[in-house]
C-alpha positions as CSV (number, residue, x, y, z in Angstrom):
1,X,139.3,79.7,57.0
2,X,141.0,80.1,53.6
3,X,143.3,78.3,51.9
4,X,146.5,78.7,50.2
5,X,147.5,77.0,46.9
6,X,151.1,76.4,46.9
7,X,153.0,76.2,43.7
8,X,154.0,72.7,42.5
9,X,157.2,72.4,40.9
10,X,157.9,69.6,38.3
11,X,161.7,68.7,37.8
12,X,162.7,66.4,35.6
13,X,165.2,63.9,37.1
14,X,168.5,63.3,34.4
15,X,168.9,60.2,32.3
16,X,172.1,59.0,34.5
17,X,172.6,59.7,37.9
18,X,176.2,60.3,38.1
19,X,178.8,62.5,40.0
20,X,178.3,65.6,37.9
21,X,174.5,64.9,37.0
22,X,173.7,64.8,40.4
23,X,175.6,68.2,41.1
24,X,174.0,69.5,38.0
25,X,170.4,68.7,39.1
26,X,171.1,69.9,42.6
27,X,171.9,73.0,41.4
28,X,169.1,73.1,39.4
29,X,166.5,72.5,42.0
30,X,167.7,75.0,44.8
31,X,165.5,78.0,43.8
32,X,162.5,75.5,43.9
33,X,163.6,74.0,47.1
34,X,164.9,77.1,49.4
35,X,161.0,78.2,50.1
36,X,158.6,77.2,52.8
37,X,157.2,74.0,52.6
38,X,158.3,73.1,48.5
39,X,156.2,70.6,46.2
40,X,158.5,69.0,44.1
41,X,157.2,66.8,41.4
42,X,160.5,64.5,39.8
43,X,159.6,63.3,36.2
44,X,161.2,60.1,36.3
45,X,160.3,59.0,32.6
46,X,163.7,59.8,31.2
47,X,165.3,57.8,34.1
48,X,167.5,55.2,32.6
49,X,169.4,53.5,35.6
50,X,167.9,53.6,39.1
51,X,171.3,52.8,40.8
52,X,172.3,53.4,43.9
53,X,174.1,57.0,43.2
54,X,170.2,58.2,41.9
55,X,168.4,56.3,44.8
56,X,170.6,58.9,47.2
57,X,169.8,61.7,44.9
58,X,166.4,61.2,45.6
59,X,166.7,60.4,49.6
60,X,168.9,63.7,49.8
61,X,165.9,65.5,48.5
62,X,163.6,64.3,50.0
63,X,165.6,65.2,53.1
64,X,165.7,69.1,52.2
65,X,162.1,69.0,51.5
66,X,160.9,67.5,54.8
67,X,163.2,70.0,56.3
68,X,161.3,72.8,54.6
69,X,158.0,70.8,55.6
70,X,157.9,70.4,52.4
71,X,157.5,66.7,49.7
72,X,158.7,65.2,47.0
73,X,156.6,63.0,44.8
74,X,157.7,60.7,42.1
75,X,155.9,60.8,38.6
76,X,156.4,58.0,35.8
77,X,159.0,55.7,36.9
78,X,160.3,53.1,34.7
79,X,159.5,49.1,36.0
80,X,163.0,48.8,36.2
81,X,163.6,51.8,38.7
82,X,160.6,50.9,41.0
83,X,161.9,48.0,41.3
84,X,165.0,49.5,42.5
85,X,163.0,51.6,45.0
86,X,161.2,48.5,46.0
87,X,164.3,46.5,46.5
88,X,165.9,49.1,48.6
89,X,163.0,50.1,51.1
90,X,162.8,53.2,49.6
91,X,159.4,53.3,47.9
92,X,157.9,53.4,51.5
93,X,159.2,57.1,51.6
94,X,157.9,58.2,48.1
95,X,154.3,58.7,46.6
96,X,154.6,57.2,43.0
97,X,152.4,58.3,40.2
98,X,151.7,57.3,36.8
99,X,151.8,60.8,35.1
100,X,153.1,64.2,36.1
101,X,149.7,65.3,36.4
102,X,148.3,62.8,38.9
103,X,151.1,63.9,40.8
104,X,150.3,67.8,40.9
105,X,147.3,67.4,41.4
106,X,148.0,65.3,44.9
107,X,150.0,68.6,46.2
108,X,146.7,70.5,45.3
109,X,144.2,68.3,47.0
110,X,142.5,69.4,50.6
111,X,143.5,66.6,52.8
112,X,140.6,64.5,54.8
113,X,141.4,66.5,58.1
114,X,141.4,70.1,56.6
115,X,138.6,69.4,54.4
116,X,136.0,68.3,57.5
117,X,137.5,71.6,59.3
118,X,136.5,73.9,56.7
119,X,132.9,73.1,57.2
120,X,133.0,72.9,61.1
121,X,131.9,75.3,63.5
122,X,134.2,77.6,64.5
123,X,134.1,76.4,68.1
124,X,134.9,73.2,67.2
125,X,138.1,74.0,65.3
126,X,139.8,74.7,68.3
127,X,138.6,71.7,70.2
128,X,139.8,69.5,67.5
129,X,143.1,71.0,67.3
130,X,143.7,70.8,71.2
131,X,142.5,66.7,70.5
132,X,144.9,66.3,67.9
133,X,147.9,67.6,70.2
């Protein structure tokens, strides 16, 4: 069984979520996003204002990306902004990181299920895959 790496892209997220900003950023992301299954990292740091207009910025991508079968994950948010997420319900649909990199590096890790497959035999891969269904 091999495995494919799939390209992480980081984006970092405007200082003000507004009307055009939004547009802008949208824009911006499309290439990244219009592929099968897309990693999205959003660097948060520059973040200013977690309002309401950025909180469905971030839900409308995460949208396209699950779509795709794809994630977004969320790298140094501001106090003031989780607790925006937090406040809304909306940190239940992100993973949060401290640092861009911790955040990469979670697209790039085997998960628990694919990891004990790799060493199976290969009999048992198809057994576990009919018990999974």
């Amino acid at each position: 069984m091999s495995l494919r790496t799939r390209a992480v892209v980081v984006k970092q997220v405007p200082e003000t979520v507004d009307l055009d900003h939004g547009r802008l950023f949208l824009r911006e992301l499309e290439s990244s996003m219009n592929v099968e299954r897309p990693c999205i990292v959003f660097d948060c740091s520059r973040l200013l204002l977690m309002d309401m207009p950025a909180v469905q910025l971030l839900l409308h991508c995460l949208e396209d990306a699950m779509k795709r079968n794809g994630d977004i994950k969320l790298a140094a948010v501001p106090a003031e902004s989780k607790a925006m997420l937090e406040s809304t319900g909306v940190i239940r649909l992100f993973e949060i990181f401290d640092t861009n990199v911790d955040a990469v590096n979670s697209f790039l890790r085997i998960p628990l299920h694919a990891a004990s497959q790799v060493h199976a035999p290969p009999g048992n891969l198809h057994q576990t895959a009919e018990n999974a269904a």
